[in-house]
N, C-alpha and C positions, 0 to 999 in steps of 0.2 A: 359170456366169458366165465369160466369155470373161479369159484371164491376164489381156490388157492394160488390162482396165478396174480389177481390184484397184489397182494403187498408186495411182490418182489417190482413189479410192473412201476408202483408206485416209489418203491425203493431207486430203481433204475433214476425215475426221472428227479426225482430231489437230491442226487449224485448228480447228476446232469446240472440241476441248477447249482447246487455246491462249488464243482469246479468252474460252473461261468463265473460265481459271483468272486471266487478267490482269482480269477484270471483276470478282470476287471480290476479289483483292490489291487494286484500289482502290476497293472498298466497306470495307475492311478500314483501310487506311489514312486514310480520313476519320472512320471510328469512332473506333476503339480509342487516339487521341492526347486525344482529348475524355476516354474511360473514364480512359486512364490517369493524366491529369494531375487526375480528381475523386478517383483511388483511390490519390493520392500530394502531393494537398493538403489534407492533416489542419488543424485548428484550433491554436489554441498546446499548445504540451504543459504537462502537467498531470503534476508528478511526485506520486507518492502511497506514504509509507511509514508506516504506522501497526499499530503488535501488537493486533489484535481477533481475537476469536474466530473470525471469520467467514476464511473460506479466501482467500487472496490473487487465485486466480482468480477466487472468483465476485464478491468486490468488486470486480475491474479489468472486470469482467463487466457487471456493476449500472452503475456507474460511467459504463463506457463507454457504454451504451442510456440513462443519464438525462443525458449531458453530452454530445452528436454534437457542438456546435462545439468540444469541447476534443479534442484525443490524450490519451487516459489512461493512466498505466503505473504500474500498481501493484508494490511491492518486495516481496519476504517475509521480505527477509535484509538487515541493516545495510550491510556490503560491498556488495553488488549495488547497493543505493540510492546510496552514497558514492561507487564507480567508475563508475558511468553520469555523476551529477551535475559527477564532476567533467571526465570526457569530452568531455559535449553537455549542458552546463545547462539548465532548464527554462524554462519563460514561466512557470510557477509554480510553488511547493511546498506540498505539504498534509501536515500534519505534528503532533506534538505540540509544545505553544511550546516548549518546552526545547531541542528537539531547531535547530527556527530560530534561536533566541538563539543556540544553538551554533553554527551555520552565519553568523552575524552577518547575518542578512535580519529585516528586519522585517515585523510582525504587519500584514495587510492585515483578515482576520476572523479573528477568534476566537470559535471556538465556546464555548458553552454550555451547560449542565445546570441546572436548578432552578436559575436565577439566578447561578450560580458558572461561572468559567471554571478551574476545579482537579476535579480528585477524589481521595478520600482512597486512603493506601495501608494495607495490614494485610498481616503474617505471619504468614505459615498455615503448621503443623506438623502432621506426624499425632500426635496426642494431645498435651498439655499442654508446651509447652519447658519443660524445669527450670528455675527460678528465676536470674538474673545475670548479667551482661554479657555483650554476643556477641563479647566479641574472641575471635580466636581459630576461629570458627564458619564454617560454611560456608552459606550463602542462595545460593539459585538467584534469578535476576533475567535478564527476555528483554534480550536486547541492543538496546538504544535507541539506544544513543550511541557503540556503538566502543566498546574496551578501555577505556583511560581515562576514560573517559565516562560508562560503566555503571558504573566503579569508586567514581566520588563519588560517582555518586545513588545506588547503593548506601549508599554510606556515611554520608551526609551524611542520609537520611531513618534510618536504624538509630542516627544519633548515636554509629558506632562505625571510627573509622578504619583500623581493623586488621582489618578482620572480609573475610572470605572472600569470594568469591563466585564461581559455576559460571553463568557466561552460556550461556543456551537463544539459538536463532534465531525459536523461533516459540513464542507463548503453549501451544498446544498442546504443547509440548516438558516445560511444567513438571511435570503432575504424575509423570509416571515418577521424577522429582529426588528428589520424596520418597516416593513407594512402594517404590523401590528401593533407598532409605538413602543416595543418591547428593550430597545436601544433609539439611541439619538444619530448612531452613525455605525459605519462598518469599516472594517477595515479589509483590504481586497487586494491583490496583486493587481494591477492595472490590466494586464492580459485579460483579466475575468469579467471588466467590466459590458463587451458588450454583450457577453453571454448573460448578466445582469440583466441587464435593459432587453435583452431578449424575452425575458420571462414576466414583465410583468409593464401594466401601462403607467406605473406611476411616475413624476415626474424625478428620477434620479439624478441628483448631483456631484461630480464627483471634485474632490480637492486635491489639489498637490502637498505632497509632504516631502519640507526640503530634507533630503538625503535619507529618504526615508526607503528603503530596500533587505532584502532577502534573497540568503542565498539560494543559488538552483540548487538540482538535485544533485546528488553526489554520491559517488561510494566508498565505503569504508569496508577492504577486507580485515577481518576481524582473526580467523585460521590463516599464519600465512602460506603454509600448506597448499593451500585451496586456492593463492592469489592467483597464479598461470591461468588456473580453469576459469574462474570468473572476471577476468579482465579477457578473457580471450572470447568467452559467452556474452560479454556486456556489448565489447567492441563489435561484434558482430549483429549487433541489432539494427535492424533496417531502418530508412526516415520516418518511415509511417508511426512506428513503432517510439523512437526517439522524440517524438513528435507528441506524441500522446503522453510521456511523459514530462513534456514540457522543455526539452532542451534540443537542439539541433546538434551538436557535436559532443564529443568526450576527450577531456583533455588528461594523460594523465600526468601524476602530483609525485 
């Protein structure tokens, strides 16, 4: 090929690629503002801190695939739930009622179990507690409420104002408390206890505690704005689902 015909040859085809690539940038910019603004306008957010058995991610998991109009964000740790909330408040909270009351938001549903919106608590020891009062004692109890927080209902369900207690972050944290000699006792929704005994051989004892209960889960919308959507996205969660988070019906308040 003669020299002088290369640079225009050349010329040709870096004009060629020129207009692919500016054809390209504006198929790109007519796209991807559409993408972006579907994959950064979420529904109301949906805060969720509740101690269940189930692992935090796979209920923000569940959660999120049964509730697409909400954002969902699930907590594992009291802190984590407390300093986001008080950050960027939610359009709602799903929660146990206590923990609402605490928060001074009121009850939009409250869930249910067999007709009741509580369930009961018991102290589980390996083998038998010795007989008389727990002051003095040490109860492991998850962290629901914050230091002080956890410290009444501690207290206040043991009917012992002086009595100890080693706050876990996660239900799953308890039993080490007392295989390890680390607490004298636990404190447990009674629902938990044979997934308890499931997990280990020791000889687990559980006690009744008179009037000793917590409330189920619940929710508090917070934007009332947003209540239609999220009372209509809640109500429509299936048994399985209702189930995993611990209540069978929703009543609302």
């Amino acid at each position: 090929m003669p020299p002088d015909l290369r640079p225009s040859i050349l010329s040709h085809s870096r004009r060629r690629l020129l207009a692919a690539t500016l054809a390209l940038l504006a198929v790109t910019a007519l796209v991807l503002p559409d993408e972006k603004v579907r994959a950064q306008a979420p529904g109301p957010a949906l805060y969720v801190f509740l101690q269940l058995d189930t692992k935090s991610s796979l209920l923000e998991k569940t959660l999120q695939a049964r509730l697409p109009n909400l954002a969902v964000t699930v907590f594992g740790r009291f802190r984590d739930f407390q300093d986001a909330f008080a950050a960027t408040p939610p359009a709602a909270l799903l929660a146990v009622s206590p923990l609402l009351d605490q928060e001074k938001k009121k009850v939009t549903l409250q869930g249910t179990r067999g007709g009741k919106d509580w369930e009961p608590y018991v102290l589980v020891s390996v083998g038998p507690m010795k007989p008389g009062p727990l002051s003095g004692r040490t109860v492991g109890v998850v962290d629901l409420f914050g230091h002080d927080g956890t410290q009444a209902f501690a207290a206040n369900l043991l009917k012992t104002p002086d009595v100890k207690i080693k706050r876990v972050a996660k239900m799953e944290d308890m039993l080490p408390l007392i295989e390890f000699s680390a607490a004298d006792a636990i404190l447990i929704p009674t629902a938990g206890m044979k997934r308890l005994t499931d997990r280990t051989r020791l000889p687990l004892v559980s006690r009744d505690l008179p009037n000793a209960r917590l409330g189920l889960p619940a929710v508090a919308v917070i934007n009332p704005a947003m209540r239609d959507t999220v009372v209509r996205a809640l109500q429509g969660l299936d048994a399985a689902t209702r189930n995993l988070l611990g209540i069978e019906e929703w009543e609302a308040r």
